[in-house]
C-alpha angles and dihedrals in degrees: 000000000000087000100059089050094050086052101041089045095048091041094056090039083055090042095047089048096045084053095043106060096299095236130195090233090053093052083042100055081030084067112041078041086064092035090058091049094051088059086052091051085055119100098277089254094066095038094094101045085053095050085052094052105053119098119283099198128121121227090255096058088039082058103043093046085044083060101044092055100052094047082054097056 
């Protein structure tokens, strides 16, 4: 049951954001929040490991790095 929520949650975050101007900051937070819910789908002995390694960035390091590679290649 906590499943469908997750989805039906996450899938009416990524339509309201589509809608309402479809930024690249609300795909952004849409996927780490995602992320974050897969780790909490894990066998609870592997949910922390998975927490520690998703991506810290903000979206404002995310962009900027973004940036840096592409003006490198």
């Amino acid at each position: 049951m906590e499943t469908k929520k997750v989805i039906i949650f996450t899938s009416l975050t990524l339509f309201l954001s589509f809608f309402s101007g479809c930024t690249a900051k609300a795909w952004y937070n849409g996927g780490q929040y995602g992320a974050k819910q897969n780790c909490h789908n894990q066998p609870p002995s592997e949910i922390k490991q998975c927490l520690e390694n998703l991506n810290k960035e903000t979206f404002e390091e995310y962009e900027k790095n973004v940036k840096l590679k592409n003006t490198h290649n």
